[in-house]
C-alpha positions in Angstrom: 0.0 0.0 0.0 2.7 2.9 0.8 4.2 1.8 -2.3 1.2 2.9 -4.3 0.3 5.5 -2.0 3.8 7.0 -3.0 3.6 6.1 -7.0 -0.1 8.4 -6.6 1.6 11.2 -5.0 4.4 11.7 -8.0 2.2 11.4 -10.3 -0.1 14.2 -8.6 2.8 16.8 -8.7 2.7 19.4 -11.0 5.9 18.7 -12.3 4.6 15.2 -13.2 1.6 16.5 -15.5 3.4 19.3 -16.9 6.2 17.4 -18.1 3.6 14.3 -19.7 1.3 17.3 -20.8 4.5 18.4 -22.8 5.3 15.0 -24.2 2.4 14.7 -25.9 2.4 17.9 -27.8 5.7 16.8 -28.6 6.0 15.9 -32.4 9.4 13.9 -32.2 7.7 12.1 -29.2 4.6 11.9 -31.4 5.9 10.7 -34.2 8.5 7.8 -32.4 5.8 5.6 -30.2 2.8 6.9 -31.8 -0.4 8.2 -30.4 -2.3 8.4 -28.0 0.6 8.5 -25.4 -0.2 6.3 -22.4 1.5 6.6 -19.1 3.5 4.0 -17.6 2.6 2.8 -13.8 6.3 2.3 -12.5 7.8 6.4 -11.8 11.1 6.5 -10.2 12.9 9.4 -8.8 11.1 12.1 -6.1 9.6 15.1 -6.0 9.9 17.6 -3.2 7.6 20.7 -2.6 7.1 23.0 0.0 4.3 25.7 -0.8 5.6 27.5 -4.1 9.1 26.0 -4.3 10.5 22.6 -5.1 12.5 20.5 -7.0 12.2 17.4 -8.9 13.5 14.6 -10.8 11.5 11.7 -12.6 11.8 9.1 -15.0 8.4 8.6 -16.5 7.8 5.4 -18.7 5.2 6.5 -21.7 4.3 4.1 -24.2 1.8 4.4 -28.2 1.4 1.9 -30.1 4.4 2.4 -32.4 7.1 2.2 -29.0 7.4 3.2 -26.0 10.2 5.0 -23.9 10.9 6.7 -20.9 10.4 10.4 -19.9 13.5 12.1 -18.1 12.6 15.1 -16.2 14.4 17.5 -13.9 13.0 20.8 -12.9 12.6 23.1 -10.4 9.6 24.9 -8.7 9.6 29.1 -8.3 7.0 31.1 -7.4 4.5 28.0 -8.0 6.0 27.5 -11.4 8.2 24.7 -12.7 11.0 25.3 -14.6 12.6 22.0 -16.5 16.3 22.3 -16.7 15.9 18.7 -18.6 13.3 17.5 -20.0 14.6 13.9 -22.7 12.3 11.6 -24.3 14.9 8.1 -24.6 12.6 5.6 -27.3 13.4 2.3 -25.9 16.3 0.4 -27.3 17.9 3.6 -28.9 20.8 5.4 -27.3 19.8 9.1 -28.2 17.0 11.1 -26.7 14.6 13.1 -28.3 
C-alpha cells in the first residue's frame, strides 16, 4: 500500500503533468511511439515541494502503439511555477533522446 500510496503522490505533482502534458504535444515524441501516449505505472525518482518551491526529478515510462520510452525530467519549482532544466524523451532500445 505505501508503495502505491507514494507512485499516486508523483504522479499528482505538477511537475509530473506538466512534463507528460509536454510530451504529448511533442512531435518527435509523437511521431517515435505513436499516439495516443499512455502513461506507464512504474515512476522513479522524487519530488519535493514546499508551498511554491521545489524541485524534482523523474523518470516517466510512456508508451503508443508504435514504441514506448521513458520520460527524463528534472525541474525546479519558483514562485508556484516549474521550470525544466531537462526535460529527454529516450525511445526504448535507442541510445539518443529526443
Amino acid at each position: 500500500a505505501l508503495f502505491f500510496g507514494v507512485m499516486s503522490l508523483m504522479k499528482s505533482s505538477g511537475a509530473y503533468a506538466e512534463a507528460v502534458a509536454a510530451a504529448r504535444q511533442d512531435p518527435d515524441v509523437r511521431q517515435a511511439i505513436g499516439e495516443p501516449i499512455e502513461e506507464g505505472w512504474y515512476v522513479t525518482g522524487n519530488v519535493n515541494t514546499s508551498g511554491p518551491s521545489g524541485d524534482a526529478s523523474l523518470a516517466i515510462p510512456l508508451s503508443g502503439p508504435k514504441g514506448a520510452g521513458t520520460l527524463y525530467v528534472e525541474g525546479k519549482k519558483r514562485a508556484d511555477r516549474w521550470r525544466f532544466t531537462v526535460m529527454e524523451f529516450q525511445v526504448k532500445g535507442d541510445s539518443q533522446r529526443i
